[in-house]
C-alpha positions as CSV (number, residue, x, y, z in Angstrom):
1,X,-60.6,-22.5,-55.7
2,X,-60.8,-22.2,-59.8
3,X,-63.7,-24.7,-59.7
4,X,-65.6,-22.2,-56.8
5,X,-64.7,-19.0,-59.0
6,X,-64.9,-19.9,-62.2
7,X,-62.6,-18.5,-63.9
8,X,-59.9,-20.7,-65.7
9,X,-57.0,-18.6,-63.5
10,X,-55.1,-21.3,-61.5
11,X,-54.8,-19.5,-57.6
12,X,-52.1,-21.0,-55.6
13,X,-54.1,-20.8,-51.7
14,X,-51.9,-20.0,-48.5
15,X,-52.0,-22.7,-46.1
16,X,-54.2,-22.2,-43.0
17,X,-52.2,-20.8,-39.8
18,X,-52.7,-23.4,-38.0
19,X,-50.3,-25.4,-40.6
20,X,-47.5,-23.3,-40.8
21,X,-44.4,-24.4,-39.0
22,X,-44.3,-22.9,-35.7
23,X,-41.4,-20.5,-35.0
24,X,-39.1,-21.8,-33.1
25,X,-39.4,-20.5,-29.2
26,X,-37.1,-20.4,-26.1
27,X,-38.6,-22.2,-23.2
28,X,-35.8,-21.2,-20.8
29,X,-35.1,-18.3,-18.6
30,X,-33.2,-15.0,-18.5
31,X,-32.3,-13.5,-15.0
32,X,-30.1,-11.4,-13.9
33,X,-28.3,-12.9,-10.8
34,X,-26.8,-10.5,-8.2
35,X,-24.1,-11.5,-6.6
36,X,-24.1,-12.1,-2.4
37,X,-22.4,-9.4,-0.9
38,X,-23.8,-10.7,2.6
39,X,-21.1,-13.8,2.1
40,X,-17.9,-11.3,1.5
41,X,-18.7,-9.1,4.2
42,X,-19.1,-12.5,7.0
43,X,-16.1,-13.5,6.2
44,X,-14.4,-10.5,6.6
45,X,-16.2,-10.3,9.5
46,X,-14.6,-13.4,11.0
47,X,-11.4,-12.5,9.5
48,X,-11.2,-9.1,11.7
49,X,-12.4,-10.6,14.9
50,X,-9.7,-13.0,14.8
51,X,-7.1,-10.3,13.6
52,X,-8.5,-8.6,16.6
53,X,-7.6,-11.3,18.8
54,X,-4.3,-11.7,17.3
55,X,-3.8,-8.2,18.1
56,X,-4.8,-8.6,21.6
57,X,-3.4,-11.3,22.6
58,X,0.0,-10.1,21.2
59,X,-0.8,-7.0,23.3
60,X,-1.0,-9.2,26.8
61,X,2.3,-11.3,26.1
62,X,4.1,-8.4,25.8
63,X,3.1,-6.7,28.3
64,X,3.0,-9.8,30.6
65,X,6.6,-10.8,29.2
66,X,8.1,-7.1,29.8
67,X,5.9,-5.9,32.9
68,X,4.4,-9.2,34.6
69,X,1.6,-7.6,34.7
70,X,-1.6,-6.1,32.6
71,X,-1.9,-2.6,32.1
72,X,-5.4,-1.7,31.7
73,X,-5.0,1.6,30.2
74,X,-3.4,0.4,27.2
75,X,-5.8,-2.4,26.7
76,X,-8.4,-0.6,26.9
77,X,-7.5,1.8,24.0
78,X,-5.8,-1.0,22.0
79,X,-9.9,-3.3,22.4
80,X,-11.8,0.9,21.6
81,X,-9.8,1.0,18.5
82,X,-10.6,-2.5,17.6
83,X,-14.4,-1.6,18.0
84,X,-13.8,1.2,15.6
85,X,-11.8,-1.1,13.1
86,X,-15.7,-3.1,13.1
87,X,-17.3,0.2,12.9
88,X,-15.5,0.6,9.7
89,X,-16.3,-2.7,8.9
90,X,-20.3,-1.6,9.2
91,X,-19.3,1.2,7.0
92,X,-18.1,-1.5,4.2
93,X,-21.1,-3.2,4.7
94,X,-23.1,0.0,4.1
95,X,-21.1,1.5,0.5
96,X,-18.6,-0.9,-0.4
97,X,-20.7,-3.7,0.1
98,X,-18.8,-6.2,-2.9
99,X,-15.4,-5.0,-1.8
100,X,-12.4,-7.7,-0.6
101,X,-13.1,-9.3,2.3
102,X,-9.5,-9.5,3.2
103,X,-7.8,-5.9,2.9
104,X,-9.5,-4.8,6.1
105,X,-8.7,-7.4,8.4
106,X,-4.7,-7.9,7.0
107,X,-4.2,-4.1,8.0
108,X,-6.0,-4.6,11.3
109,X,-3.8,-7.3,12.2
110,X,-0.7,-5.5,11.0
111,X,-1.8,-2.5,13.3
112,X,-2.7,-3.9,16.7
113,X,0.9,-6.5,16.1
114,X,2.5,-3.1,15.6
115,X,0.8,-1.4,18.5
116,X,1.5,-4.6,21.0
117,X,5.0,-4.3,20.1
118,X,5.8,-0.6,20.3
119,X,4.4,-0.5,23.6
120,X,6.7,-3.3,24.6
121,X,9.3,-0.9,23.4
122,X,8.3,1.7,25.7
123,X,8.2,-0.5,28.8
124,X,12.0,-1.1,28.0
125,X,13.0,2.4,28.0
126,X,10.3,3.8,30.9
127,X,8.0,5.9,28.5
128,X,4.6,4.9,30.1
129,X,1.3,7.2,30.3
130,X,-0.4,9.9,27.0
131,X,3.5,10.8,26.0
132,X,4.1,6.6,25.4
133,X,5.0,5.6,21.3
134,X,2.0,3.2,21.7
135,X,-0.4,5.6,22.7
136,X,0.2,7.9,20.3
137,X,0.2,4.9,17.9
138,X,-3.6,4.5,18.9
139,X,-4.3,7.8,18.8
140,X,-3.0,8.1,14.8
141,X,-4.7,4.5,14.2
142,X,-7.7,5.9,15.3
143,X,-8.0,8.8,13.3
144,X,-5.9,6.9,10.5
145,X,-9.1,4.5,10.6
146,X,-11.9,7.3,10.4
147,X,-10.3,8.9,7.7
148,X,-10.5,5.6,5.7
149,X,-14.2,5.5,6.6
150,X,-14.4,9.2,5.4
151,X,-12.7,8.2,1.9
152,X,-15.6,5.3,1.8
153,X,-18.4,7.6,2.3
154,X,-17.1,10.8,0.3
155,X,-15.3,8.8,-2.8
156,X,-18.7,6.5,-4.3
157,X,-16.9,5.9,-7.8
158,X,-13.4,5.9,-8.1
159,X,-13.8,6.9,-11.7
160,X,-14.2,10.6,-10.0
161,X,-10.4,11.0,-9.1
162,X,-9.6,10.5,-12.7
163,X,-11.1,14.1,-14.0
164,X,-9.2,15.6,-10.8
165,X,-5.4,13.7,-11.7
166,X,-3.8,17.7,-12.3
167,X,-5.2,18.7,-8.7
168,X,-3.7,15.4,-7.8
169,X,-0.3,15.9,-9.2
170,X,-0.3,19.9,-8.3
171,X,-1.3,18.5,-4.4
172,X,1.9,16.3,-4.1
173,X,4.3,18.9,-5.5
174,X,2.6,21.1,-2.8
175,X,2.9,18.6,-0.1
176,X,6.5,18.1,-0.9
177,X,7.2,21.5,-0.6
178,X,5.9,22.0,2.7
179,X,8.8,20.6,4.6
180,X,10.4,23.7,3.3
181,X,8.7,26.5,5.1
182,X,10.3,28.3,7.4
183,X,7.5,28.2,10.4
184,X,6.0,24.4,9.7
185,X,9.2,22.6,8.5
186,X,10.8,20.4,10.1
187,X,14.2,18.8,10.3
188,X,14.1,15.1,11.9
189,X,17.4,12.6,12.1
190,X,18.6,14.6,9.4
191,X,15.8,14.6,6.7
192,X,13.8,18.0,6.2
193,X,11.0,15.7,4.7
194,X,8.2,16.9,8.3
195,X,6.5,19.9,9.3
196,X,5.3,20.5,12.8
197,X,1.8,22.3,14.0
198,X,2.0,23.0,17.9
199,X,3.2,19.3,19.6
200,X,2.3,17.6,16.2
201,X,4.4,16.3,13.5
202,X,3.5,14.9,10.2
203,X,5.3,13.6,7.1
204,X,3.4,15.5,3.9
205,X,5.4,12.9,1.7
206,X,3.2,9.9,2.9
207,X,0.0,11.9,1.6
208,X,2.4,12.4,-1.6
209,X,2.9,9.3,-2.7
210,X,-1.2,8.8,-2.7
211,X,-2.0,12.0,-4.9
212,X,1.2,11.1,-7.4
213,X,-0.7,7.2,-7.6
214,X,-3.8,8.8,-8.9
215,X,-2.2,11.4,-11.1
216,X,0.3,8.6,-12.8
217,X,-2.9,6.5,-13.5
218,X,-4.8,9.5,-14.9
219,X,-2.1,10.9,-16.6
220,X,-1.1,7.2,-18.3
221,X,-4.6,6.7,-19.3
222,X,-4.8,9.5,-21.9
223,X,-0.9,9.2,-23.1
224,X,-0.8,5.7,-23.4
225,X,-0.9,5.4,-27.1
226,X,1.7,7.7,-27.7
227,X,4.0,6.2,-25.0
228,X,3.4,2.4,-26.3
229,X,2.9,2.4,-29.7
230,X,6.1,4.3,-31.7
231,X,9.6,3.4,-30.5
232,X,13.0,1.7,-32.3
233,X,14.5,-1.5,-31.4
234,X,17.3,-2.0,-29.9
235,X,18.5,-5.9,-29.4
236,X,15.1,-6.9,-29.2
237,X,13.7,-4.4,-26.4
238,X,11.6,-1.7,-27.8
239,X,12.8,2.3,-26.6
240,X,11.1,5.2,-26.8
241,X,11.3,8.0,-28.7
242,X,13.0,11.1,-27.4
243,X,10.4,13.5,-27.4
244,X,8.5,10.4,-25.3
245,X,11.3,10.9,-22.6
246,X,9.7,13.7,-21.0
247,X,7.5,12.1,-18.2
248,X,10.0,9.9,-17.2
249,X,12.9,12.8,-17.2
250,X,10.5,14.8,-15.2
251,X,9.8,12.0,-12.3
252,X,13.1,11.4,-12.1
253,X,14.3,14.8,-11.5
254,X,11.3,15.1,-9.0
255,X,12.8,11.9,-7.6
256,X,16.2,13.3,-7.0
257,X,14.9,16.8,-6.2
258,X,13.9,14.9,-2.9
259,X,17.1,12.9,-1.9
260,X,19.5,16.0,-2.5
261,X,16.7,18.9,-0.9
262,X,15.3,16.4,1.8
263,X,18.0,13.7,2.0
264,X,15.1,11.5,1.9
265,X,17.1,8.4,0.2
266,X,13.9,6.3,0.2
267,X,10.7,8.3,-0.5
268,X,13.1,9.6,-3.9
269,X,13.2,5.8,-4.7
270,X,9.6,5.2,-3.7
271,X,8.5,7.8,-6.1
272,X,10.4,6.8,-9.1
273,X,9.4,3.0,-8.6
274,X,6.0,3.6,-8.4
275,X,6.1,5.7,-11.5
276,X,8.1,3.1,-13.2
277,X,5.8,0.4,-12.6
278,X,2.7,1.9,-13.6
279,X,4.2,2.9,-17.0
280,X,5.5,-0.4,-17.4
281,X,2.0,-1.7,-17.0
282,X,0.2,1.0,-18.8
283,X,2.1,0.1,-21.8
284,X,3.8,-3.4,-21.5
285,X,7.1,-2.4,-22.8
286,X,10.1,-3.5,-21.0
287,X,12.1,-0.5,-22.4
288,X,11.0,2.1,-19.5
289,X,11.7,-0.8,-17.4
290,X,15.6,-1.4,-18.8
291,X,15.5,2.9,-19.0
292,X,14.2,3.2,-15.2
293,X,16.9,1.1,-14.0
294,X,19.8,2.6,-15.7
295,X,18.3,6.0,-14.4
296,X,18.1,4.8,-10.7
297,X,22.0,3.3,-11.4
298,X,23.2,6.4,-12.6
299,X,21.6,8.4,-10.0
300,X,22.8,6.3,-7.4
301,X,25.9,6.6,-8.5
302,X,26.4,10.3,-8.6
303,X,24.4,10.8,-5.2
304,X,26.4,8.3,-3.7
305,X,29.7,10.7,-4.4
306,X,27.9,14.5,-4.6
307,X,26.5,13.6,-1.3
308,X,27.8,12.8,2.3
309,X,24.6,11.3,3.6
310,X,24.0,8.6,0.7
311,X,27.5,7.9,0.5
312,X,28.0,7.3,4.1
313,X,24.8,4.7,3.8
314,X,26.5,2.8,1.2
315,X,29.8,2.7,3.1
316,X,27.7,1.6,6.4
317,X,25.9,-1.0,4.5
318,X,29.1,-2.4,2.9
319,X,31.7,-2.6,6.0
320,X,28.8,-3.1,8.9
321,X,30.5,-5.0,11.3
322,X,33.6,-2.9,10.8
323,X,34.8,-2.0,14.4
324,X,35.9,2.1,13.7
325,X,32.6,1.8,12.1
326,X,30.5,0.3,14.5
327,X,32.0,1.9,17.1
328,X,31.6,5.6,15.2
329,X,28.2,7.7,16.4
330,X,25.7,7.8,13.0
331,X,27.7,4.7,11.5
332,X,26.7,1.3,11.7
333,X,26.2,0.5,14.9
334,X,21.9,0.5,14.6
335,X,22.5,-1.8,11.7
336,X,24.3,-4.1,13.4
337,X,22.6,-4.0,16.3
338,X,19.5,-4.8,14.1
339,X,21.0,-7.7,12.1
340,X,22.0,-9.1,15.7
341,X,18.6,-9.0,17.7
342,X,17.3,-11.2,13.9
343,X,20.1,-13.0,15.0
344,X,18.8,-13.4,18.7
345,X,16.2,-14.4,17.8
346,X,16.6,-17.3,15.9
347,X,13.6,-19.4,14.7
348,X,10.9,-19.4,17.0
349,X,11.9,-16.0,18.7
350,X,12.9,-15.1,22.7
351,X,9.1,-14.4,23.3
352,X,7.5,-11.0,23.2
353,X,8.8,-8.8,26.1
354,X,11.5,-11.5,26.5
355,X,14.2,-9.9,24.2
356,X,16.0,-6.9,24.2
357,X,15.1,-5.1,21.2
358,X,15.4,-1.7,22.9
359,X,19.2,-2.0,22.6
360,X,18.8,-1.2,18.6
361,X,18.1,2.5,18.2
362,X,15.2,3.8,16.8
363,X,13.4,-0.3,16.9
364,X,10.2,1.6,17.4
365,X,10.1,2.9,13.8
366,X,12.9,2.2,11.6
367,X,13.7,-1.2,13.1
368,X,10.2,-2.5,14.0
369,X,11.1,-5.8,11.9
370,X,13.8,-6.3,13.7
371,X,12.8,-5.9,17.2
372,X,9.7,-8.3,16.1
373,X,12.4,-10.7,14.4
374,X,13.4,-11.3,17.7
375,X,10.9,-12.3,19.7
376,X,8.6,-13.4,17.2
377,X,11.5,-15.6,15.4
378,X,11.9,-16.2,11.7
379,X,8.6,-17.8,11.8
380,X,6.6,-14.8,13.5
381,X,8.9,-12.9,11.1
382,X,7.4,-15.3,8.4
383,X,3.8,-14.6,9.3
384,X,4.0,-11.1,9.2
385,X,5.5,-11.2,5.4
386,X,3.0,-13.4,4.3
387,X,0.6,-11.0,5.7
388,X,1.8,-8.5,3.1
389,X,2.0,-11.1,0.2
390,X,-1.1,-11.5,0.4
391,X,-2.5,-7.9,1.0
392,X,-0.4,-7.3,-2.3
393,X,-1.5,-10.2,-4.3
394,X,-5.1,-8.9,-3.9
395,X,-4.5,-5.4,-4.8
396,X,-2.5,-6.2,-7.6
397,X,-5.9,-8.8,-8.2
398,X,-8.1,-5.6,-7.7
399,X,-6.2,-4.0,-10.0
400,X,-5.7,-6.5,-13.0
401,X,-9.5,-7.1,-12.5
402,X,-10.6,-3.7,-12.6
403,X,-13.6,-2.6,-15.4
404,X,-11.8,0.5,-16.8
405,X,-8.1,1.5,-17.6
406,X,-7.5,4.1,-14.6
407,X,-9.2,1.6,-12.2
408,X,-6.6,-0.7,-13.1
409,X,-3.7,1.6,-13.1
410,X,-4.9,2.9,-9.7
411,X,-4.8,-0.6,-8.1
412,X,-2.2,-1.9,-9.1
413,X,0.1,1.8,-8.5
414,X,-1.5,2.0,-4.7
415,X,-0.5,-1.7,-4.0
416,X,2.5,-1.6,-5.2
417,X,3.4,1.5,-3.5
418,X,2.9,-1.1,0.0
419,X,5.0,-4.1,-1.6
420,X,8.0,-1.6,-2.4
421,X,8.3,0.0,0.8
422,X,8.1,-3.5,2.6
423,X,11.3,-4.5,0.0
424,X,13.1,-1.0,0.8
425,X,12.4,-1.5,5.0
426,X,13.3,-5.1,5.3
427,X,15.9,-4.9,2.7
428,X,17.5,-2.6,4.4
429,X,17.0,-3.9,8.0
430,X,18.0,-7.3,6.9
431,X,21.4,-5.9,4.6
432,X,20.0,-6.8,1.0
433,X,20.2,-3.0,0.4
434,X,21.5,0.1,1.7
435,X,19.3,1.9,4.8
436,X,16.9,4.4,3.6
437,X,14.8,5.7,6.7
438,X,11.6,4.2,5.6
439,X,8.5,3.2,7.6
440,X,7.3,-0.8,7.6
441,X,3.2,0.0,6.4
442,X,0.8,-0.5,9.6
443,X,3.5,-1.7,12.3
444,X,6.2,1.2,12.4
445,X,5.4,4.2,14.7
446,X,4.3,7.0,12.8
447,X,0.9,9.0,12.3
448,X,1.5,10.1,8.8
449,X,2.3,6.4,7.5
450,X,-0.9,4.6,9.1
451,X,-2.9,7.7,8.0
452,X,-2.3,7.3,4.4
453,X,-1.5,3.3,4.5
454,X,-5.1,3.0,5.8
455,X,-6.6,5.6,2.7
456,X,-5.2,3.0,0.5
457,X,-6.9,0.2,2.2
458,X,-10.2,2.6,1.7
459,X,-9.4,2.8,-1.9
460,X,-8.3,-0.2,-3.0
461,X,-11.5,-1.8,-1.2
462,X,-13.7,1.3,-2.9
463,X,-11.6,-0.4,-6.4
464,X,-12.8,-4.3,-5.2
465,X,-16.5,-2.8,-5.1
466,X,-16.7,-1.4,-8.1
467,X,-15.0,-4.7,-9.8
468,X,-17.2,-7.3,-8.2
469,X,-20.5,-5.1,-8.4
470,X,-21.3,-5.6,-12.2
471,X,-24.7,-7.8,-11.9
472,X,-24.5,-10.7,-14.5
473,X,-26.9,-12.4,-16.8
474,X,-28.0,-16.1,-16.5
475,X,-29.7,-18.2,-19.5
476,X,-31.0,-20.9,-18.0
């Protein structure tokens, strides 16, 4: 270029374009792959129509095994509410369409075996037609099931409950208190823990233990840090603080506020556990664990000798097969009548409607695992616990999985709400622990129990949605 120009100036010229390297360039593919929701909801699908035919089928032994015969009526409302369990299963499809495809049919199975059995139960001791434990047992399914659907449509993002955890926690003192007004409260086998409207009865605490779930979560979200972080050491476990003691303090005299007011043994211990648990997660310090316990011990303790009820549970649970005490009305005779129909039973069961389960009092309720230990057997017996170790292994999966802090709280709270209660009832039923008056989730009779049991199963599977539904990118 200095020859073209000229001038004596030495110009150093740019290489054309076409030389320069080229940059470098991605020849792949970026997507964004949506996951199938069609898959999940099919096999849930098959899952329920074979928990339906469990159900069913367990329906007609019974009934052929106590009666000889079919009753219609009762199969016919046992197959409408199994229409309505795949109603609620369209309803999934619809706004929970990435939710667990195994929550729903567990609990359906669980229902209709708890259904076939209570009505077994009332063939023994002559209740038959609308005033029947089973029917009524369909009736509270039923609406039990459409309030879970009405949780699915009215609750889109769970997140929502967490700006409402005060109205939450202010709803369960309220619903505690109930039991204690002088029109609506009621007093059943001893614990003022019902209130009654007309010919119905419902137990508020159920409810309670669903609006204290969200209000732990919300609560433990925003004090976390405070309740986690500072503390001493004390042979390697980490305490907290004393001004940290508060929430704890507070549970636990909400706890005992319930067994001495109510002398409702188990829904005090319910209460507390639940709260325990979720702190222990929310902070990962076995300190409020070691704490929790020696508050449960102590309380124990004293409520065992400040009141007649809880000591008279510990005395039946330690000297069952005493004869004064077996032989005394309210002592031990249902628990030993219990322990024997297990024993009755043996390992593969008399059959159903081939025992004699109605002998136990209360076996439609208190005592539904042991009327079903014996004529389902240790292995039926067996069946029905893995049932609930697995509906508790996937909410606690829900919960460990979740995308945000009260998600995960939430979860893991509502399912372990259901895996305690299972411990306290068959604990209790099978010896391991004193009697508390709890109900088994799903199988017991009792409206109040299936209606909230089946607004957890609407949660947790509103909790599995919003886990799974995250789309995710693909480089290919």
């Amino acid at each position: 270029m200095s020859g073209e120009n000229g001038s004596g100036a030495g110009v150093v010229a740019s290489p054309p374009i076409e030389a320069r390297d080229p940059a470098p360039t991605f020849t792949g593919s970026i997507r964004i792959r949506l996951r199938a929701p069609a898959r999940r909801r099919n096999l849930e699908l098959g899952l329920l129509v074979v928990a339906i035919g469990v159900g069913i089928s367990a329906l007609v032994l019974a009934e052929l095994g106590a009666l000889g015969r079919i009753d219609p009526g009762v199969l016919g409302l046992v197959i409408g509410l199994a229409v309505l369990t795949l109603v609620l299963h369209v309803v999934m499809r619809v706004v929970a369409a990435e939710a667990d495809p195994f929550i729903l049919p567990i609990a359906t199975a669980l229902n209709l075996v708890g259904i076939a059995e209570i009505t077994r139960l009332d063939i023994a001791e002559g209740y038959l037609g609308w005033d029947a434990y089973g029917v009524r047992q369909v009736v509270w399914s039923a609406i039990a099931i459409v309030a879970a659907g009405a949780v699915l449509l009215g609750i889109r993002n769970h997140r929502v409950l967490q700006r409402y955890r005060y109205v939450a926690g202010f709803t369960a003192i309220a619903l505690l208190i109930l039991p204690f007004l002088p029109v609506i409260g009621r007093n059943v086998n001893g614990a003022q823990a019902w209130i009654g409207i007309g010919i119905a009865s419902f137990q508020p605490g159920e409810i309670a233990k669903i609006a204290l779930a969200v209000f732990f979560a919300g609560y433990l979200v925003t004090a976390r840090d405070s309740l986690s972080i500072v503390g001493r050491r004390v042979l390697g476990i980490t305490f907290p603080r004393l001004r940290d003691l508060g929430p704890i303090v507070v549970i636990w005299l909400l706890s005992m506020a319930v067994i001495v007011f109510q002398r409702d043994l188990g829904s005090g211990l319910l209460y507390f556990g639940l709260f325990l648990v979720m702190i222990y997660v929310a902070t990962g310090r076995t300190g409020w664990i070691v704490l929790g316990l020696g508050l449960i011990g102590g309380g124990a303790f004293v409520a065992a000798r400040a009141l007649d009820y809880v000591g008279n549970r510990f005395h039946a649970w330690l000297n069952t097969f005493d004869p004064a005490l077996y032989d005394q009305g309210g002592g031990s005779y249902q628990l030993a009548q219990g322990l024997f129909g297990l024993a009755d039973g043996g390992l593969a069961g008399t059959g159903l409607g081939r025992g004699n389960p109605d002998i136990t009092p209360l076996a439609e309720s208190d005592f539904i695992i042991a009327a079903l230990g014996e004529e389902l057997g240790l292995i039926g017996l067996f069946a029905i616990l893995v049932l609930y170790l697995v509906f508790v292994s996937r909410g606690f999966h829900i919960g460990f999985a979740g995308q945000d802090d009260f998600g995960r709280l939430l979860g893991v709270g509502l399912s372990f709400v259901v895996a305690l209660q299972v411990f306290i009832v068959v604990g209790g039923v099978t010896r391991v622990i004193p009697l508390t008056g709890l109900t088994t989730p799903f199988l017991a009779a009792g409206g109040s129990s299936l209606v909230a049991n089946w607004v957890i199963v609407a949660l947790l599977a509103r909790l599995s949605d919003a886990v799974r539904a995250q789309p995710r990118l693909v480089v290919e």
